[in-house]
N, CA and C of each residue as an Amber inpcrd file, in Angstrom:
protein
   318
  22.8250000  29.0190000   0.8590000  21.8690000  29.7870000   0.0760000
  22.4930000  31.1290000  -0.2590000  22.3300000  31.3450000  -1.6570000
  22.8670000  32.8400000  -1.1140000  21.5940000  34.0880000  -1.2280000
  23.1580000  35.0560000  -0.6090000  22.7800000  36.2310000   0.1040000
  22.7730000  37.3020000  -0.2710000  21.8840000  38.5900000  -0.3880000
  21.3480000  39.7680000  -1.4800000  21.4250000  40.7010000  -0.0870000
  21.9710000  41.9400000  -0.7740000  21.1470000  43.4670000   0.3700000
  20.8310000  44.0570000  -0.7130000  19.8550000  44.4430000  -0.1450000
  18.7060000  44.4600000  -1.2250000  18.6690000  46.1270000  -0.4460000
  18.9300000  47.6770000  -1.2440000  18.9090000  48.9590000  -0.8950000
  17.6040000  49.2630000  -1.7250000  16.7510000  49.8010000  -1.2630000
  15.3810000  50.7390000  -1.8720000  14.8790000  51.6960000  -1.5210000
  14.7030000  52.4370000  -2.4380000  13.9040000  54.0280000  -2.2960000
  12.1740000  53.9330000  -2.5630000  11.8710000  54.3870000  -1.8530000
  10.3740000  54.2310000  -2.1470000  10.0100000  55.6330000  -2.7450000
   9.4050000  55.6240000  -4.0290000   8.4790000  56.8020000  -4.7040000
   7.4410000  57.2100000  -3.8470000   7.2450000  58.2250000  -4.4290000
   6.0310000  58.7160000  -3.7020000   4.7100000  58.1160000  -3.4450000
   4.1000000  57.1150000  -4.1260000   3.3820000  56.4520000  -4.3160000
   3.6200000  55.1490000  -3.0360000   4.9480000  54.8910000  -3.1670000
   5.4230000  53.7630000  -2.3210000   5.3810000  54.4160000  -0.9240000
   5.8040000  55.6140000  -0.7700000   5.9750000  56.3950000   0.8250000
   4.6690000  56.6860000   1.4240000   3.6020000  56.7410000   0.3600000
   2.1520000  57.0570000   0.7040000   1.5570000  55.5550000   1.5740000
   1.8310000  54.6740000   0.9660000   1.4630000  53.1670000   1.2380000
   2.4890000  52.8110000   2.6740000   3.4180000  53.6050000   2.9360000
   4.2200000  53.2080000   3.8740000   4.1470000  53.8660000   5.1140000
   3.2410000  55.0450000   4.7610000   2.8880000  56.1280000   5.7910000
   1.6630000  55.7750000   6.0810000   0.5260000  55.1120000   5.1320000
  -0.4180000  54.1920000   5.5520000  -0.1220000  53.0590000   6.3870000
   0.4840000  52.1190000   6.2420000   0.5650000  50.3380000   6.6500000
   1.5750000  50.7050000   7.5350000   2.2000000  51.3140000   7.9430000
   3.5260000  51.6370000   8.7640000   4.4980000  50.4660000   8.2120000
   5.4670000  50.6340000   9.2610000   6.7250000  49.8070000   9.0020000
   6.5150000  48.3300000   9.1300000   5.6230000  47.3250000  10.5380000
   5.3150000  46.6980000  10.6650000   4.4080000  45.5460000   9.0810000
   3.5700000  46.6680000   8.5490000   2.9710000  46.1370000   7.5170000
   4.1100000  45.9110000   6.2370000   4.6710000  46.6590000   6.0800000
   5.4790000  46.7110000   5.0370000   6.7220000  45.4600000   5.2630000
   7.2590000  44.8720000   6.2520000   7.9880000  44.0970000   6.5830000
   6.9870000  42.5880000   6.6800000   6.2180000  42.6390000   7.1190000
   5.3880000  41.5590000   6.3550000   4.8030000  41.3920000   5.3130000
   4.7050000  42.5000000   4.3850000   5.4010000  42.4580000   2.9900000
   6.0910000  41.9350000   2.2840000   7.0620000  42.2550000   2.6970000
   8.5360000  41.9010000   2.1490000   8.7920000  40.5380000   2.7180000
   8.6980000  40.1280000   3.7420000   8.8010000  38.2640000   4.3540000
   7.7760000  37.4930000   3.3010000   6.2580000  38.0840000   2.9890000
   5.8210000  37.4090000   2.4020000   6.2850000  37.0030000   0.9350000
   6.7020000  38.2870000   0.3940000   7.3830000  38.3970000  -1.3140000
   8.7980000  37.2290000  -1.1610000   9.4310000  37.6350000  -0.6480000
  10.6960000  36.3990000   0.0610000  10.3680000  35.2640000  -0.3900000
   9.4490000  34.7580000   0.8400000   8.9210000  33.4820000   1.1810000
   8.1580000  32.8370000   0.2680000   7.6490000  33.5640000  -0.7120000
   7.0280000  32.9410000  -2.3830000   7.9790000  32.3250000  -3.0140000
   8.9550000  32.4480000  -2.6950000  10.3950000  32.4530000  -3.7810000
  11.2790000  31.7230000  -2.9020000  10.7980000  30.8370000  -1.8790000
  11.7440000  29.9090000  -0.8800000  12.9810000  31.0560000   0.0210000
  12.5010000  32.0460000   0.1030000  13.4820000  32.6550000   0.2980000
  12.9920000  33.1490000   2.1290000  14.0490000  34.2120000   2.4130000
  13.9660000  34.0990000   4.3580000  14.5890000  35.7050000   4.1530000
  13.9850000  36.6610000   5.3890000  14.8800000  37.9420000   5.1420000
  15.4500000  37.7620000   6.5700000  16.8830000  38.0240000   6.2540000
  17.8110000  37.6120000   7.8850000  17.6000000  39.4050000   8.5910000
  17.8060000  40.1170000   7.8560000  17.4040000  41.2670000   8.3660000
  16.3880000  42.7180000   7.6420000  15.8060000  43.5980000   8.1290000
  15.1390000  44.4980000   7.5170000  15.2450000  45.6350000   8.2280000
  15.8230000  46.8930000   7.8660000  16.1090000  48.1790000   8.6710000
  15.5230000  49.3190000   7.5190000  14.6100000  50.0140000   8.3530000
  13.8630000  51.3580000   7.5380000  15.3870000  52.8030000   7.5960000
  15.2600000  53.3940000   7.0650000  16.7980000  54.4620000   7.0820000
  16.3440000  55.7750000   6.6590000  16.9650000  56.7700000   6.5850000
  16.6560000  58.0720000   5.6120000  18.0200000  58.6730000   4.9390000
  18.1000000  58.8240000   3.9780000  19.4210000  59.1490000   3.0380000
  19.6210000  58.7700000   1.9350000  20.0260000  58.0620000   1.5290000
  20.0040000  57.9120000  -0.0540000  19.1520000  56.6180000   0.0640000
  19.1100000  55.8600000   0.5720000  17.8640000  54.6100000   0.7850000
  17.0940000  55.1800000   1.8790000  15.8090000  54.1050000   1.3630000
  14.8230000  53.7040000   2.9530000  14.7550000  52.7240000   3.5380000
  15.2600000  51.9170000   2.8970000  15.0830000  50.9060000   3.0760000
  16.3210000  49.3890000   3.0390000  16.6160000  48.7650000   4.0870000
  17.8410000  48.0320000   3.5340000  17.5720000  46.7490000   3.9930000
  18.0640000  45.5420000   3.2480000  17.4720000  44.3240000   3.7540000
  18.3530000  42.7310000   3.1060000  18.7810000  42.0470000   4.0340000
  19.8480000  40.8040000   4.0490000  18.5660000  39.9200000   3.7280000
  18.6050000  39.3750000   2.4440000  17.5790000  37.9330000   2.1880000
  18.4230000  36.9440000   1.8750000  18.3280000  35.9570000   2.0970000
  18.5880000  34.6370000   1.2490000  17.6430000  34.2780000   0.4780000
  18.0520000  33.4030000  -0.6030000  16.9200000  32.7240000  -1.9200000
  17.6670000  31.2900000  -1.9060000  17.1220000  30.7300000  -2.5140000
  17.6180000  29.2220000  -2.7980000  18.8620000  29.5390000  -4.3010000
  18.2750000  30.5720000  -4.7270000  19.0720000  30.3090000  -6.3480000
  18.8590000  31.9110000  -6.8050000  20.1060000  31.9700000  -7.8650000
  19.5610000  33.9590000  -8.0850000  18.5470000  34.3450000  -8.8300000
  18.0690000  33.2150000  -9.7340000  16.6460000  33.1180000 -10.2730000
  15.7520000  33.8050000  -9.1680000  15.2790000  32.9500000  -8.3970000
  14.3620000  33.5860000  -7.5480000  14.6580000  34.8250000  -7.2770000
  16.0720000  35.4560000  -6.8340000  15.8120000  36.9090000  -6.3920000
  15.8440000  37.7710000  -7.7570000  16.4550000  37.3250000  -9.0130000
  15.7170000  38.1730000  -9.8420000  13.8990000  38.5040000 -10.6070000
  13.2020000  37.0620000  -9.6880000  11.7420000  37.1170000 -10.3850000
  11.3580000  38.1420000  -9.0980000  11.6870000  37.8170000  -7.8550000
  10.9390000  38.7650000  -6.7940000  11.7190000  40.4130000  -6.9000000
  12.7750000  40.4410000  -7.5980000  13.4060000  42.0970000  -7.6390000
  12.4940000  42.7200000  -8.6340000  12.1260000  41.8500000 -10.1900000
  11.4880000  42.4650000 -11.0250000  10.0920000  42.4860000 -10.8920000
   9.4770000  41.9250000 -10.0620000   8.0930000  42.0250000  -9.8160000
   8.2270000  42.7640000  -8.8140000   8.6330000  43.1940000  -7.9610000
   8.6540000  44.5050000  -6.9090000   9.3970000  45.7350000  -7.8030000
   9.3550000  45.5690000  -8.7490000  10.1790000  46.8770000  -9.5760000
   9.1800000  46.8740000  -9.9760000   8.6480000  46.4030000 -10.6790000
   7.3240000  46.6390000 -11.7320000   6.1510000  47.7340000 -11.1600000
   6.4770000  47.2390000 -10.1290000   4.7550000  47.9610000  -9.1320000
   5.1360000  49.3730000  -9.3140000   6.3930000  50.0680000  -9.4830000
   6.1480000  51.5330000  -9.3790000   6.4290000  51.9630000  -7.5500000
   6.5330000  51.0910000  -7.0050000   6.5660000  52.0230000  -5.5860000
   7.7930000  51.9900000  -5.0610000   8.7100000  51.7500000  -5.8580000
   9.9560000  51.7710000  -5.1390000  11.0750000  51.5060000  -6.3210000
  11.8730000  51.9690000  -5.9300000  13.4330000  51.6290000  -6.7750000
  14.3990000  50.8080000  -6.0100000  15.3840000  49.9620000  -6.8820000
  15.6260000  49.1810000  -5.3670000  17.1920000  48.6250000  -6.5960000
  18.0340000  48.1270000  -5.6240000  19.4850000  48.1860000  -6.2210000
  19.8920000  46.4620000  -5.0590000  20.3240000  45.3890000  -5.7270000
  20.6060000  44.1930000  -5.2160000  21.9370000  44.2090000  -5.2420000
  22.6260000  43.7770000  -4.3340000  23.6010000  43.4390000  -4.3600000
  24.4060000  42.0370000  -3.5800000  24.8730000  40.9270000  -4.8670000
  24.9320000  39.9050000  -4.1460000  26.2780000  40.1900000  -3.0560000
  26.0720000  38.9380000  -1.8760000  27.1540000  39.0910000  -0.9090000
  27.5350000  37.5900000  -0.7620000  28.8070000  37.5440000  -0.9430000
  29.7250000  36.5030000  -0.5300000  30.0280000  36.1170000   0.9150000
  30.6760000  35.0320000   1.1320000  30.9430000  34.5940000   2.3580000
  32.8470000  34.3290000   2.2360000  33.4410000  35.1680000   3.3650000
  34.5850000  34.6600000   3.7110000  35.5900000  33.5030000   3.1300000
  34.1870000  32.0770000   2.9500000  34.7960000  30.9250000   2.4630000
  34.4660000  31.3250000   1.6110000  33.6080000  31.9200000   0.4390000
  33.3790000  32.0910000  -0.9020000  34.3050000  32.8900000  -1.5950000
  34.8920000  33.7510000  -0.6380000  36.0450000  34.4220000  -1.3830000
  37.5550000  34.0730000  -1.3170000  37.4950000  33.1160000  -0.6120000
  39.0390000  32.5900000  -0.3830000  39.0250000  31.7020000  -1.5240000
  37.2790000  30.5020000  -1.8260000  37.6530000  29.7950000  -3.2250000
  37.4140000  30.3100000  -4.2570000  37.1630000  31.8930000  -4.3910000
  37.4070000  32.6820000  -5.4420000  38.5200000  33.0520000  -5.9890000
  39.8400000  33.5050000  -5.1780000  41.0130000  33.5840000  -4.7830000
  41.5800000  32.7890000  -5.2780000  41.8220000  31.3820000  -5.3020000
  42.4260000  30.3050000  -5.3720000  42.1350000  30.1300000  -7.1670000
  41.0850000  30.6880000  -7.7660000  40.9540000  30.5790000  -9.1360000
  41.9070000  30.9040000  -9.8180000  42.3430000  29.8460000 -10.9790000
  43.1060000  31.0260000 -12.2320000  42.3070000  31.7670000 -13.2900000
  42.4980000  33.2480000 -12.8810000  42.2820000  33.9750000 -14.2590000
  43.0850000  34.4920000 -15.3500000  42.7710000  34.3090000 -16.4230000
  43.8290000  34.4270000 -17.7680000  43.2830000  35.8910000 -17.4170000
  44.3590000  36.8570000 -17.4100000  43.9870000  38.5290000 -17.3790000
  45.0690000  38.9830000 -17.9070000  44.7150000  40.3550000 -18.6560000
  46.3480000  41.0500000 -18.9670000  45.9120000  42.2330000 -18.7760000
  46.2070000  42.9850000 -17.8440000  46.1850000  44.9520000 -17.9530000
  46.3260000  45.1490000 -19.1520000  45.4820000  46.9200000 -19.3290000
  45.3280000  47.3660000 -20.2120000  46.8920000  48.2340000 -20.7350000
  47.3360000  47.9180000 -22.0250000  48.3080000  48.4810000 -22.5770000
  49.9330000  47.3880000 -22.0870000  49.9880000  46.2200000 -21.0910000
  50.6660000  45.6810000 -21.1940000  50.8810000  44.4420000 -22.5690000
């Protein structure tokens, strides 16, 4: 399946709702939004610094994590930045690809 870390800032609007429901609520949140979308969160950590929020999901397909990224964007309570992650074996048969490439100015 693959695998997303999923970094988010919560707006003010979003920090109000998070200072309400605490952390507990908000992580069953996020399992539930997941889990609409066949998806599983392997991990969820609250932070302070340039995120609040950081979180390892799997989805079945990247469809799903782009319908659950843009419907949690939509709401306004958070900003949030995906980034897919490979596996070890995924990058060794990445590696093994030919790419037709030529640097710039050669």
């Amino acid at each position: 399946m693959p695998k997303y870390l999923v970094q988010a800032s919560y707006t003010s609007e979003g920090a109000k709702g998070l200072l309400a429901e605490g952390g507990s609520g908000r992580r069953a949140a996020v399992e539930q939004v997941v889990r609409s979308r066949g998806g599983t969160v392997e991990a969820l950590y609250f932070a302070y610094g340039d995120a609040d929020l950081y979180c390892v999901i799997d989805f079945p397909d990247p469809l799903s994590m782009a319908a659950v990224a843009m419907t949690v964007r939509a709401s306004g309570a958070l900003q949030s930045r995906t980034v897919p992650l490979l596996t070890v074996e995924e990058i060794d048969e990445a590696a093994r690809q030919d790419v037709d490439f030529r640097t710039p100015g050669a």
